[in-house]
C-alpha positions, 0 to 999 in steps of 0.5 A, spaced: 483 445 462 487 447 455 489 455 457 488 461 452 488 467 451 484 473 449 483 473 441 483 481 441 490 480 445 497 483 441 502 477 440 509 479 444 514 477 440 520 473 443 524 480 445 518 484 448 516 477 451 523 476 454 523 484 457 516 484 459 517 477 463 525 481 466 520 487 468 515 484 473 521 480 475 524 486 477 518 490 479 516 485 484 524 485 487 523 493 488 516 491 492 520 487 495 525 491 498 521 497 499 516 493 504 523 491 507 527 496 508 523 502 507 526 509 505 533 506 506 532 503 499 527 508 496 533 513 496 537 508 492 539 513 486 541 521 484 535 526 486 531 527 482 531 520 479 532 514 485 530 507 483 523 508 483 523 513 477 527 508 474 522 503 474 517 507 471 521 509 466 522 501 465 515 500 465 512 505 461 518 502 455 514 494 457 507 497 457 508 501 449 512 495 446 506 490 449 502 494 445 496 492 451 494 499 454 489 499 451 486 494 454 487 496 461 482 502 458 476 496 457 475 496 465 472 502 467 476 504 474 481 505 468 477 512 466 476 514 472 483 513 474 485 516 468 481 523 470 484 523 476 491 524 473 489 528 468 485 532 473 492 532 478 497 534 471 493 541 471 493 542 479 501 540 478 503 544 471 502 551 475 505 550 482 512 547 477 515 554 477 514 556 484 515 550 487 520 546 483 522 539 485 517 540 490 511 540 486 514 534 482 515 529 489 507 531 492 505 530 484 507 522 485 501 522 490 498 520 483 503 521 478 504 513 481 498 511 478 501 510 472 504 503 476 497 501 475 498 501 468 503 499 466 503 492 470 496 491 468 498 492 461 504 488 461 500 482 465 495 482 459 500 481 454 501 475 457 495 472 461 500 467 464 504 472 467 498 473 473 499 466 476 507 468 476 506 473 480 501 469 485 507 465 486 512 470 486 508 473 492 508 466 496 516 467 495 516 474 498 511 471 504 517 466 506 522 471 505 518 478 509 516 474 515 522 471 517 527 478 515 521 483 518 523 482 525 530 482 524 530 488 520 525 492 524 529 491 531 535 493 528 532 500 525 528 501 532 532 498 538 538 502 536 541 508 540 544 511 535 540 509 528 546 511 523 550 505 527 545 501 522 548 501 516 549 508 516 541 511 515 539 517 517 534 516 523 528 518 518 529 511 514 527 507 519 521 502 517 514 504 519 510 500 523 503 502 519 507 499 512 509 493 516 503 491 519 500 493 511 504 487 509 502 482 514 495 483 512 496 482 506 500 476 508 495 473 511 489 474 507 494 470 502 495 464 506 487 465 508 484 464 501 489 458 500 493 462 495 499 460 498 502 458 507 507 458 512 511 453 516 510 454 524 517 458 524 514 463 519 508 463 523 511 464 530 515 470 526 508 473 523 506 473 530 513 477 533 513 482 528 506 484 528 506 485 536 513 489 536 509 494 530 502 494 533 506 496 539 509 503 535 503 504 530 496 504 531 494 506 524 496 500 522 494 496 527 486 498 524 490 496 517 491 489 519 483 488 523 481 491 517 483 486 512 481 481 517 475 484 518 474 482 509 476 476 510 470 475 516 465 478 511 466 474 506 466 468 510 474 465 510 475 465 517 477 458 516 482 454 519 487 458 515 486 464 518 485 460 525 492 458 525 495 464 524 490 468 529 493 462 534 500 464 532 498 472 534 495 469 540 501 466 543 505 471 542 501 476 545 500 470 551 507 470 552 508 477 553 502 477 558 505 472 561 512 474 562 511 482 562 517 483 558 518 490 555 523 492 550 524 500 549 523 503 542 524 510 542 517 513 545 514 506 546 515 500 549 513 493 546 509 490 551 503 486 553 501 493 556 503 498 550 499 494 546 493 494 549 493 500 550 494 502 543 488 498 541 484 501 546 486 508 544 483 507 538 476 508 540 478 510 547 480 516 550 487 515 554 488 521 558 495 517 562 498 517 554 499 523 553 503 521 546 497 518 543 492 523 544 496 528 542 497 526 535 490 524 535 488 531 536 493 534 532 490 530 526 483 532 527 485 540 528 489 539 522 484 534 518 478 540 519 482 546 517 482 543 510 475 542 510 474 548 511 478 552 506 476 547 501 469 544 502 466 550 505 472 555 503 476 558 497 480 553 495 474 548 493 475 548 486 482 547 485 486 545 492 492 549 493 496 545 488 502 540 489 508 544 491 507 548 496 508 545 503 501 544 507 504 543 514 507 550 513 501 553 511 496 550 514 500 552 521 501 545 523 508 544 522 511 539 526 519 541 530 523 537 524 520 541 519 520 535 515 512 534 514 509 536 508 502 532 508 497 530 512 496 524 515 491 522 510 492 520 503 484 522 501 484 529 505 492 530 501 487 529 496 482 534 497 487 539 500 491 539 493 486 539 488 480 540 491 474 537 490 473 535 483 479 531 485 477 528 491 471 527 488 475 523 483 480 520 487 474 516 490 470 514 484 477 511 482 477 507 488 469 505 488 469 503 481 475 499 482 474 495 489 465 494 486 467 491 481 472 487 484 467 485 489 462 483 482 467 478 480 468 476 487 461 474 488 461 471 480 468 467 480 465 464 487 458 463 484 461 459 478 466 455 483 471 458 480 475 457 486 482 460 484 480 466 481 475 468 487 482 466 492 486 473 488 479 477 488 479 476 495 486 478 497 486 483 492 480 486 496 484 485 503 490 488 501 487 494 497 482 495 505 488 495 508 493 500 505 488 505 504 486 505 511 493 505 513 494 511 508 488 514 513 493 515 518 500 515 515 503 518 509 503 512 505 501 513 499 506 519 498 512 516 498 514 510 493 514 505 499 507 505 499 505 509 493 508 504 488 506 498 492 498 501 491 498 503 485 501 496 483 496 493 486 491 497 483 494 495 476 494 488 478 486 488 480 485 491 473 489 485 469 485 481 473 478 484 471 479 484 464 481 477 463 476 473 468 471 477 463 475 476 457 477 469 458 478 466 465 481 460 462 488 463 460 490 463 466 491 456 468 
């Protein structure tokens, strides 16, 4: 089939195409190292400008000289995104003289939405750039599976975690983004968009029992991408080979009943069982496990009350102001600032014209992404069908670990979403306009 383009798009001169192809190269290095090294690479830079600023600012010159934002405004999830950060700029401009840097750092919650603009910009100036980045991210599945375990013993298993590469002990990778990843990874291999040897599915296998072992909230994370690929009928023999790798993994661990100590919890055959248990099960022996789930619940109904049915239902109490102090849920590091949920972060913040809003967001983009599904799939439009389908298992999977974690706060998954959100929006706009530009 001979490939083109949408006629309505603006031609790249040489210079910009060349800056527009160097900038998603880049950004997907930046994802890259976010997945695995977490906060150690976030904090690359000087405060208030780290690396992530950075490449938003980068972003944003690719975007403009692409002269393609408005074209990302032709898929409607776009509007409401763009209402959502309209709605957060004026919940954030108030809170500025008070608080600072403080409202600037919670404003990120959806100031990054401006990541989805700027890649769905940039790939639709260049359709083609949507298949390079499929097989760009079959390099990231090689290079993730077979680095994430290395990484993680080595953040997790040390005594002293300043001894690894000199990081603070608040740097370690996070269980929940890990076991995001892997879902991610596996709903790749699933709908036939990329694959792994048998070394990096034995390696898939052991990092998801060593962070299932620690996080629960990604452990729902990673069953509900899995959970998508089930509805739609893609638990071939794809998904079956990767599922035999988890088992014999698990297996072995039963097995053997080897237990390796991490901190407050141990990888074993037991913890995992018992993290799995404890999700829809009260463990009375763990008290570590239920404490946090109580702890998220209290906290979680106060701000339904104050907001919902309280004072702060229009406006939230704005971004800056640090919720854990106010709402008296402070944990003893006096480090948190949020909830452990990125939708009641939302509502706290900017009420619920804003929650509101950050739904609609989400529902206009993962419903018309499920139309595209349906039709690419209908028109036997394999490939497109393939990154539809991966895309909406991803999405699940990150918006459910943003469910229990402080995910979409930070760059570590904040830049990863909205990045995925804007490729989604490429996407919608070119299998409408013209599916065979990219061949």
């Amino acid at each position: 089939m001979t490939a083109s383009v949408d006629a309505r798009a603006p031609t790249e001169r040489r210079s910009v195409r060349r800056f527009g192809d160097w900038y998603l190269w880049w950004h997907g290095c930046l994802l890259a190292a976010y997945a695995l090294l977490g906060k150690a690479f976030a904090y690359v830079g000087v405060g208030p400008v780290f690396v992530g600023e950075l490449s938003l600012a980068a972003g944003l010159l690719a975007a403009l000289l692409s002269r393609s934002v408005l074209r990302v405004f032709t898929v409607p999830a776009t509007w409401f995104l763009a209402a959502l950060m309209c709605w957060g700029a004026m919940r954030t401009v108030p809170s500025f003289g008070p608080y600072g840097r403080d409202a600037l750092r919670d404003a990120t919650l959806w100031g990054y939405g401006l990541f989805a603009l700027v890649v769905g910009a940039v790939i639709l100036a260049r359709p083609q750039r949507l298949r390079d980045l499929v097989a760009r991210y079959q390099w990231f599945t090689a290079i993730f599976v077979i680095a994430a375990p290395v990484i993680y013993v080595g953040f997790w298993i040390a005594e002293d975690p300043a001894s690894v590469l000199g990081l603070d002990p608040t740097h370690r990778v996070k269980p929940g983004d890990m076991l995001v990843h892997l879902a991610g990874i596996t709903a790749f291999v699933a709908v036939g968009l990329g694959r792994l040897s048998w070394v990096g599915l034995a390696c898939l296998g052991g990092t998801f029992v060593l962070a299932a072992s620690v996080g629960r909230g990604g452990l729902v994370a990673f069953v509900a991408a899995v959970a998508v690929l089930a509805l739609a009928g893609r638990i071939g023999r794809r998904v079956w080979v990767v599922g035999s790798a988890l088992a014999v993994v698990v297996a072995t661990l039963a097995l053997t009943d080897v237990s390796v100590g991490l901190l407050r919890r141990e990888v074993s055959f037991r913890q995992l069982a018992v993290n799995a248990a404890s999700i829809v099960v009260s463990q009375a022996d763990q008290p570590n496990l239920e404490d946090t789930k109580l702890w998220r619940l209290l906290w979680w109904g106060r701000i339904v009350g104050y907001t919902v049915t309280g004072p702060f239902f229009w406006e939230g109490k704005g971004f800056g102001i640090n919720l854990a102090d106010d709402d008296g849920f402070q944990v003893t590091s006096q480090t948190l600032r949020s909830p452990h949920n990125a939708h009641l972060t939302f509502l706290a913040r900017s009420g619920v014209p804003g929650f509101v809003l950050w739904l609609l967001a989400q529902g206009a983009w993962a419903g018309a992404i499920v139309v595209a599904y349906l039709r690419s799939r209908a028109r036997h439009h394999a490939w497109w069908a393939s990154v539809f389908l991966f895309l909406l298992a991803y999405w699940i999977a990150m918006l459910v670990n943003a469910t229990f974690d402080v995910f979409l706060e930070g760059p570590m998954g904040g830049i990863w979403f909205w990045s995925l959100y804007g490729v989604g929006l490429a996407a919608l706009r070119l299998y409408r306009s013209a599916p065979e530009a990219v061949p």
